[in-house]
C-alpha positions in Angstrom: -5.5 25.4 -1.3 -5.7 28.3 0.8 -4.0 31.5 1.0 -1.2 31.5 3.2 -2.1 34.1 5.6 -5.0 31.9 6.8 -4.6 29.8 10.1 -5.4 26.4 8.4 -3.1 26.7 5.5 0.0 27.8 7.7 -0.6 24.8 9.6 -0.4 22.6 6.9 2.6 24.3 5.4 4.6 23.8 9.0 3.0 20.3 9.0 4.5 19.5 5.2 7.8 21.7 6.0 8.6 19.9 9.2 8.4 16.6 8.0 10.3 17.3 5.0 13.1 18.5 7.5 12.6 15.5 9.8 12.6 13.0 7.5 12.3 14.4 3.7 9.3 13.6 1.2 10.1 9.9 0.2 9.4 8.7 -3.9 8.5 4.8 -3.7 10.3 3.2 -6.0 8.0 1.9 -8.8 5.4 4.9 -8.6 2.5 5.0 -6.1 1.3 1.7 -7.3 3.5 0.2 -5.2 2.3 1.8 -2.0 -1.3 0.5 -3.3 0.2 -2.7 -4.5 1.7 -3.2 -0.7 -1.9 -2.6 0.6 -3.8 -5.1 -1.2 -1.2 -7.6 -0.2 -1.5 -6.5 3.5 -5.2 -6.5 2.9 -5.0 -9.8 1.9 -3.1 -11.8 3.8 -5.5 -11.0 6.6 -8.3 -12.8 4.7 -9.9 -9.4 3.1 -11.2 -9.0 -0.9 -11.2 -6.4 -2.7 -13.8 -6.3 -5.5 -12.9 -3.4 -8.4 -15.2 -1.7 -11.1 -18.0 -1.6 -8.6 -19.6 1.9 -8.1 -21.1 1.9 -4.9 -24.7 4.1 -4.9 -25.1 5.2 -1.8 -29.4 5.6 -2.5 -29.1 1.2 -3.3 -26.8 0.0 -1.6 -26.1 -3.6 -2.1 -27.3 -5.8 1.2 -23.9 -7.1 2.2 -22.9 -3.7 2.6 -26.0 -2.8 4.6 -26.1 -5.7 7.1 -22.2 -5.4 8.0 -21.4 -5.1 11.7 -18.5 -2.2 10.2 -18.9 -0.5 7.5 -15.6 2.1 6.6 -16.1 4.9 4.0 -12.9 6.1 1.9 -15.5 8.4 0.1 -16.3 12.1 0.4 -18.1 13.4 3.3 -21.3 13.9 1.2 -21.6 10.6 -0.7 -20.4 8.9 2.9 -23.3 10.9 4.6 -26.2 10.3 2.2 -25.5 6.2 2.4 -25.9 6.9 6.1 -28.7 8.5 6.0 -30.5 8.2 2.3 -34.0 9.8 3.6 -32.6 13.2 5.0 -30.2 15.7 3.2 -26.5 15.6 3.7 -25.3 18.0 5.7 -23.8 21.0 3.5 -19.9 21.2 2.8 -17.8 23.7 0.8 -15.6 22.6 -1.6 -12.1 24.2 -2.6 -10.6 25.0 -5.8 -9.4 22.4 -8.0 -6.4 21.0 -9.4 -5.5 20.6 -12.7 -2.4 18.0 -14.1 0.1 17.4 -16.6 2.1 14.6 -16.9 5.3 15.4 -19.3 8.1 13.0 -21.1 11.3 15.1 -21.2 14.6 13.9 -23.1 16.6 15.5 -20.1 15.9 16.8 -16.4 14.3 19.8 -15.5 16.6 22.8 -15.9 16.4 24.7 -12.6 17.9 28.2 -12.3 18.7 26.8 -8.5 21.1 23.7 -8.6 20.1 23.0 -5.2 16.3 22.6 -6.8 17.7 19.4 -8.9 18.1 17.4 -5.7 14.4 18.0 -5.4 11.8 15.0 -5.3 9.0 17.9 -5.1 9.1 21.7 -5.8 6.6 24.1 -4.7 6.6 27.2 -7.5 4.6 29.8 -6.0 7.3 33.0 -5.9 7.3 35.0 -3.3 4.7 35.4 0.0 2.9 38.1 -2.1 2.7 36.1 -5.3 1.2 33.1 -3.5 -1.0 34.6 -1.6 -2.6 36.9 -4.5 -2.7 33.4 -6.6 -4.5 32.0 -4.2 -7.0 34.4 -3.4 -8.0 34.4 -7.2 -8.5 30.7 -7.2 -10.5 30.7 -4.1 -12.7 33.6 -5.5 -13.0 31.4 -8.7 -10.3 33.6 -11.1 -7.4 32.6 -12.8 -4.4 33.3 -11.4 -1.8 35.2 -13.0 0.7 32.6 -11.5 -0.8 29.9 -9.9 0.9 27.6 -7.7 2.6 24.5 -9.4 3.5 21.4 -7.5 6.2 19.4 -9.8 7.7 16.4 -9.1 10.3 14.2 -11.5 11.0 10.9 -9.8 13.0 9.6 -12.8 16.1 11.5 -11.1 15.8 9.5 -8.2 14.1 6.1 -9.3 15.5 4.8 -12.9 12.3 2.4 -13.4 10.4 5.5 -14.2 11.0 5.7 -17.1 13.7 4.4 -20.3 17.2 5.5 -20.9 17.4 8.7 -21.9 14.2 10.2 -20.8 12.5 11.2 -18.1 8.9 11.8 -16.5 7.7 14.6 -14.5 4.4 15.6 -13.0 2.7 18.4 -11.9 -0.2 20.0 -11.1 -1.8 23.6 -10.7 -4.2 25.1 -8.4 -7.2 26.3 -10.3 -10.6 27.8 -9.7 -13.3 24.9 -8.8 -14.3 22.7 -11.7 -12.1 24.6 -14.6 -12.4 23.0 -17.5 -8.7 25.2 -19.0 -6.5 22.8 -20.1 -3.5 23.1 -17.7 -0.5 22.0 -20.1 0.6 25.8 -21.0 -0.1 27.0 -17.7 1.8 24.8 -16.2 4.8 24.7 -19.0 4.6 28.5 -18.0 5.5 28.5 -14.7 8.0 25.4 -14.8 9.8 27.7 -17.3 10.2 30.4 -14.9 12.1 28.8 -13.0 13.8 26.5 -15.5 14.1 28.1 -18.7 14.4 25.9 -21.1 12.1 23.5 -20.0 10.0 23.7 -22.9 12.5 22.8 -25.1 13.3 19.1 -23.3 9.1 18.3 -23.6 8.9 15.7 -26.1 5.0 14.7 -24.9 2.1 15.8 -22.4 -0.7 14.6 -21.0 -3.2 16.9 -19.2 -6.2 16.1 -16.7 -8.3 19.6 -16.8 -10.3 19.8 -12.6 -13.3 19.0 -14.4 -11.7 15.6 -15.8 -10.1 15.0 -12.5 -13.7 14.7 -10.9 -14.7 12.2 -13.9 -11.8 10.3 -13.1 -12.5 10.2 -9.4 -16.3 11.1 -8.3 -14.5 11.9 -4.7 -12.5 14.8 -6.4 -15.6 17.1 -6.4 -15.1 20.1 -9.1 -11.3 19.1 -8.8 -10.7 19.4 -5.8 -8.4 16.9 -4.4 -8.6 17.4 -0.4 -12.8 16.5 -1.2 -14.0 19.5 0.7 -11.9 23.0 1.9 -9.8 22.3 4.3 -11.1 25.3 6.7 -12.7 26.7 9.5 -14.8 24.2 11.5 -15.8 21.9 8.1 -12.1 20.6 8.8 -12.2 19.7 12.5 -16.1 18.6 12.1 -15.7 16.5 8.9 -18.9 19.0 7.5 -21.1 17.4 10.4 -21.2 20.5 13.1 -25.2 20.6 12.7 -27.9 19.9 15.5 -28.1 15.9 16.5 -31.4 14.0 15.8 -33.2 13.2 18.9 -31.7 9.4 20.0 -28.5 10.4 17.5 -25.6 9.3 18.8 -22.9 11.9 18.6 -20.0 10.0 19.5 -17.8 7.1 18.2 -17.8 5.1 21.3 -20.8 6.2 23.1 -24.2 5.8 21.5 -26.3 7.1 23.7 -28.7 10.5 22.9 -27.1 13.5 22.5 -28.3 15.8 25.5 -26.5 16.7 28.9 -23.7 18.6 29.8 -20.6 19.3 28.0 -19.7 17.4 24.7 -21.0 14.0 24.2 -18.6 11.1 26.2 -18.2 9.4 22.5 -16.8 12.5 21.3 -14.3 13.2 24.0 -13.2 9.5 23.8 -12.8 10.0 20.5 -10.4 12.7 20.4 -8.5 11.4 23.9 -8.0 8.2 21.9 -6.6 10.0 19.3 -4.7 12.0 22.0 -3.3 9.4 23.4 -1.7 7.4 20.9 1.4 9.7 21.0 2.7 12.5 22.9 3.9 14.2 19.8 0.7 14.6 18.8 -1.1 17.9 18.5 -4.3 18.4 17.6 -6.6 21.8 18.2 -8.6 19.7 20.6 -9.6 22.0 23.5 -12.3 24.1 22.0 -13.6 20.7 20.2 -14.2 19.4 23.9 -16.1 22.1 25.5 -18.7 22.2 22.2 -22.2 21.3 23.3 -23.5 17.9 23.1 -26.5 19.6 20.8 -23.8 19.3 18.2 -22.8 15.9 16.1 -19.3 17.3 15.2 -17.1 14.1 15.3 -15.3 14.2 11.5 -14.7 10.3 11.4 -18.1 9.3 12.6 -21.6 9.0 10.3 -25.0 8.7 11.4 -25.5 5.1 11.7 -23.9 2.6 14.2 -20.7 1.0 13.1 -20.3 3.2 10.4 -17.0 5.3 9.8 -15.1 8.3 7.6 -12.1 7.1 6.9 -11.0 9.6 3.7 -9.1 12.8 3.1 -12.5 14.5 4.1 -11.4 13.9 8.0 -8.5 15.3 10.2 -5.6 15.5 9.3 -6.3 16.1 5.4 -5.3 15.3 2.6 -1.7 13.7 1.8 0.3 10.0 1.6 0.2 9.8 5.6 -2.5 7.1 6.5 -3.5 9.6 9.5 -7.2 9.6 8.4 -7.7 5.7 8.3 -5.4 5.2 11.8 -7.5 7.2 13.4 -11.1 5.8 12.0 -9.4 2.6 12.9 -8.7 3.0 16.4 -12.3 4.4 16.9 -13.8 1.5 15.1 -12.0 -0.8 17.6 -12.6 1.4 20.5 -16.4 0.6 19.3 -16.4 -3.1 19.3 -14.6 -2.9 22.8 -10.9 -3.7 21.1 -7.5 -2.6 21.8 -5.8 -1.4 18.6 -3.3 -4.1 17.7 0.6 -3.7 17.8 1.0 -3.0 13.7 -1.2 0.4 14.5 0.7 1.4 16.8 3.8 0.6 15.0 2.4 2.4 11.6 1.3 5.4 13.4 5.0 4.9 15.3 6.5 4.9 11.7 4.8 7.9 10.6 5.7 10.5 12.9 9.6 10.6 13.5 11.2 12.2 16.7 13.8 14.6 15.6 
């Protein structure tokens, strides 16, 4: 949730753009509960557990956790960082603005102005260069905006278990300054209506989830904000960890020797060749990470304690439905305990990134 004109954000956008073009923004039939449904069942047949409605504290953390040879955190940097290291301060991240969501039962689709916007699984409403980049300098300066941007989605059009016959779901969200507690249901209305008048008229029933409520629902979701940290500027390519390494601190993922001697720590530059060299297509702003000094603990995926990894939307690449963030903590976990990364790896990250 930057503004455009900053180098981050127009990355992402070619990132997001490109693979819309390449292979378009897929809807999984039966909601994203199936893509979580398909992971437990993965998880599973592999001989894993999964134990819900268990917060983990990362000050007492319970001893099975603690005497694991691996230990993997889907959690934001902070939280990951304290477990890690409970007697010394986490090291400090900026978070971004927030979202803020409504989910909507309509008696009819979405009434674009655009036909070609009815073919749409997502829509981005943000108007023109100008308009988005002015909305997003108010939210990231902690203002409304005039005309924030929307994301809207309505997978009934394209998935018919979504909802009954007749009616149809649609979601959205806003971007919004950090923690707002505005309830985003005629904000959002607003702008749908822009572009789709008569929108307002199809709504038979809302739900809203204000940024403040989206951090309740999820303590990862800081103030709202749904990437766990702003996605800029060294905090994205460091994971929030570019700070001076302990004496005897290991650095690295696959070294854990002391930080010290020339150039960037071994574990480091394995780290981000291994990453490198899963696939040619790959390309990542590497070259000024490699010439850093080894003073530095900058790898993102990496915490302070052996065997212990980031594995969340806090790392490279971001946030988003792509799995990047857990391949790559994967591949450095193995790398770690001297293991090649097994053929279904390969094959996911294979899956993930289509030649055009």
């Amino acid at each position: 949730m930057l503004p455009p004109h900053t180098p981050l954000a127009l990355g992402t956008a070619a990132l997001l753009g490109g693979t819309g073009l390449l292979a378009g923004w897929p809807i999984p039939r039966g909601g994203s509960q199936a893509i979580v449904d398909f992971l437990v069942r993965t998880l599973e047949s592999l001989g894993g557990t999964i134990e819900c409605n268990r917060r983990v504290d990362p000050g007492a953390l319970p001893p099975e956790i603690l005497s694991a040879d691996l230990v993997l955190w889907d959690t934001d940097a902070t939280t990951a960082h304290l477990a890690a290291r409970p007697d010394t301060p986490a090291p400090p991240r900026r978070y971004g603005p927030g979202a803020a969501k409504a989910d909507f039962v309509t008696n009819a689709p979405i009434p674009w102005s655009d036909p070609a916007m009815r073919q749409a699984g997502t829509v981005h409403l943000g108007g023109t260069w100008s308009d988005v980049s002015a909305a997003e300098r108010a939210i990231n300066s902690g203002r409304p905006a005039e005309h924030p941007v929307v994301l809207v989605s309505q997978p009934s059009l394209f998935d018919s278990s979504r909802a009954p016959a007749g009616l149809h779901t649609v979601w959205a969200y806003a971007h919004v300054p950090f923690g707002s507690r505005e309830n985003p249901a005629e904000i959002i209305t607003r702008e749908i209506e822009r572009f789709a008048p008569g929108f307002s008229a199809t709504v038979l029933d809302v739900r809203t989830t204000t940024a403040e409520q989206l951090s309740e629902y999820n303590l990862n979701y800081v103030g709202g904000d749904i990437a766990t940290g702003a996605t800029r500027g060294l905090q994205m390519l460091t994971g929030g960890s570019l700070r001076k390494a302990r004496a005897g601190e290991s650095t690295g993922a696959a070294s854990l020797g002391p930080a010290g001697g020339p150039g960037l720590d071994r574990g480091l530059r394995k780290s981000w060749r291994s990453v490198l060299s899963s696939s040619t297509r790959l390309r990542l702003p590497v070259h000024s990470l490699l010439s850093w000094p080894a003073r530095f603990a900058a790898s993102p995926w990496t915490l302070p304690r052996p065997g212990w990894y980031l594995c969340s939307a806090a790392t490279p690449p971001g946030p988003g439905v792509h799995g990047m963030a857990g391949y790559i903590a994967a591949r450095l976990a193995l790398q770690t305990m001297d293991q090649p990364a097994p053929s279904s790896l390969r094959r996911a990250y294979q899956a993930m990134t289509p030649c055009p």
